[in-house]
PLY file of the C-alpha trace (Angstrom):
ply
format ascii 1.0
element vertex 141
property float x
property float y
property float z
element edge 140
property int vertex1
property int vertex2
end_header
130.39 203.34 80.00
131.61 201.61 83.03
132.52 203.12 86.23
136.05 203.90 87.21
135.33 201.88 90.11
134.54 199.08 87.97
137.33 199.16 85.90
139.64 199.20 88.77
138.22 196.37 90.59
137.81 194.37 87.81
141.48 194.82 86.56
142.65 194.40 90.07
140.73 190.64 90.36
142.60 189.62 86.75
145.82 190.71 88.82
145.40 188.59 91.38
144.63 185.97 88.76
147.32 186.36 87.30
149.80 186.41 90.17
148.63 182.58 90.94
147.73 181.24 87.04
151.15 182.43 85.66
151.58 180.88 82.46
147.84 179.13 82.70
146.06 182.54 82.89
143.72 183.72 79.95
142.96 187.43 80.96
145.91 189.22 79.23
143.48 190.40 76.59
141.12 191.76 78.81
143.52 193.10 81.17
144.78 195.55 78.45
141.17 196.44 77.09
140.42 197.76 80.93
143.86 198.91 81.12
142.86 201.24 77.51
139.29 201.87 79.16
140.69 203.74 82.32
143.20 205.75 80.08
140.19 206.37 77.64
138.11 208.23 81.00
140.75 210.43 81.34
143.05 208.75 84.19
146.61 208.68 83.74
148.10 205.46 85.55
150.90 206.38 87.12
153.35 204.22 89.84
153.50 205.97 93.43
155.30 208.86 93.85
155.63 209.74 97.59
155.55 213.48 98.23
152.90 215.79 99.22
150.29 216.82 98.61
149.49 213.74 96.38
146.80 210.79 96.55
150.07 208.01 97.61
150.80 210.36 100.62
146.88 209.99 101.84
147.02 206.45 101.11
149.68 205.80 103.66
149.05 204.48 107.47
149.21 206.59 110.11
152.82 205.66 111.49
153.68 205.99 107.59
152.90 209.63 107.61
154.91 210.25 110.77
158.03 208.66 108.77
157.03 210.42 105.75
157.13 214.15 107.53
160.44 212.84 109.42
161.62 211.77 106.12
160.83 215.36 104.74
162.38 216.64 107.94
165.74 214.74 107.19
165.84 215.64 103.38
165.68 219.45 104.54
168.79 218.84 106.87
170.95 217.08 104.26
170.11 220.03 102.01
171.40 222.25 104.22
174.66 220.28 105.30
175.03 220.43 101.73
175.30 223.68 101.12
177.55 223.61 104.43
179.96 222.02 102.81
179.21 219.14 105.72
179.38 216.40 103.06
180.13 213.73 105.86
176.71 214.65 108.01
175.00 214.62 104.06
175.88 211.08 103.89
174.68 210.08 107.07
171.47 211.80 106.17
171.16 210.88 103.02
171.60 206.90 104.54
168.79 207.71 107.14
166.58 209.16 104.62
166.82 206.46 102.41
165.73 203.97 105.36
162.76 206.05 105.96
162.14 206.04 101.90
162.30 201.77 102.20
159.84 201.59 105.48
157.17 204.52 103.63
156.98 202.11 100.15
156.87 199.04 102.86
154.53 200.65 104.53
152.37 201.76 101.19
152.50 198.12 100.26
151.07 196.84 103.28
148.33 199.43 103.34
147.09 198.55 99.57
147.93 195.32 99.97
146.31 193.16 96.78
145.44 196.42 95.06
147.47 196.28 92.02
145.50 199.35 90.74
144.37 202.24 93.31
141.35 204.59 92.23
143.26 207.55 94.36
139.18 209.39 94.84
136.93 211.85 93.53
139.50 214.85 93.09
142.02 212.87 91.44
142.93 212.23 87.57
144.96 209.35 88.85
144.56 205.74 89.02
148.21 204.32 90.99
149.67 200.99 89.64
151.12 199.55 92.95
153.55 196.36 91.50
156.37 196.74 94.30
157.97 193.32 93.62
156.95 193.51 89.58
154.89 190.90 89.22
152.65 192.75 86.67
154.88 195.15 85.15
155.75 193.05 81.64
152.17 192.87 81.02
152.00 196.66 80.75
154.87 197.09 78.45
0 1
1 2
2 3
3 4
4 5
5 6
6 7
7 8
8 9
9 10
10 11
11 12
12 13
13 14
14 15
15 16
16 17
17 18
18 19
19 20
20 21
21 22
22 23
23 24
24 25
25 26
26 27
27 28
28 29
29 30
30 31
31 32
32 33
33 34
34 35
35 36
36 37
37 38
38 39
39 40
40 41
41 42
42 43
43 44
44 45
45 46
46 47
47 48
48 49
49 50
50 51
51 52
52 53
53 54
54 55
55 56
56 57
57 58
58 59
59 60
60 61
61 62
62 63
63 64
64 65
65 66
66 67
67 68
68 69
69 70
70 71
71 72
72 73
73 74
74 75
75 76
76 77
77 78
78 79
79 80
80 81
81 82
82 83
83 84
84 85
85 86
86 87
87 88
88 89
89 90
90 91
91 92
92 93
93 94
94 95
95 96
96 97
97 98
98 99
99 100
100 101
101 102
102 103
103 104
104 105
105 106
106 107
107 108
108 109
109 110
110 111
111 112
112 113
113 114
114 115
115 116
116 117
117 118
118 119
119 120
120 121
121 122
122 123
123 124
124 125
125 126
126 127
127 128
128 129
129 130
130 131
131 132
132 133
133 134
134 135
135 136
136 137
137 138
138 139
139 140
């Protein structure tokens, strides 16, 4: 049985493949047997979910965490104007979280950047398909 490790770097090279061969490329086959292999050790693949505690949150940079906890930080407010009745400072919450949302997946991006498939570590069940501009996502339908 191969490694997870394996798997996931092999899978992630016939993304990459596949991103520049389009039409021309001749993995598809494989890509699902790997993509059945990792489900078959026991990973779920999921897409990132950012929230904590969870493997996407460690995976972020360092100025990503700091938006992530100010993100947090904003989400808490708007709750709270909400049940104030302060629908108007909500909105402009809600609009400043959502900014902070945007620059966290930018920055999650950047930080895998041409890791279509992230082995999230040793404690982890999970194996994180990272397709932000869904390139890959139709052949994993």
């Amino acid at each position: 049985m191969e490694s997870i490790e394996s798997l996931v770097a092999e899978i992630n090279d016939l993304c990459k493949q596949y991103i520049t061969q389009k039409d021309q490329f001749q993995g598809k086959d494989r890509m699902k047997e790997l993509f059945i292999a990792i489900k078959d050790q026991g990973y779920n693949i999921v897409a990132p979910v950012l929230d904590y505690p969870t493997p996407e949150y460690e995976l972020l940079s360092l100025e990503g965490k700091k938006d992530f906890e100010q993100m947090m930080n904003i989400k808490k407010q708007k709750m709270e104007a909400v049940e104030k009745h302060d629908f108007e400072r909500a909105a402009d919450l809600r609009d400043l979280e959502r900014e902070l949302i945007r620059k966290i997946n930018i920055d999650f991006s950047q930080n895998n950047e041409n890791q279509s498939f992230i082995f999230s570590g040793k404690v982890s069940d999970l194996v994180i398909f990272n397709d932000p501009d869904n390139l890959l996502i139709a052949l994993f339908k």
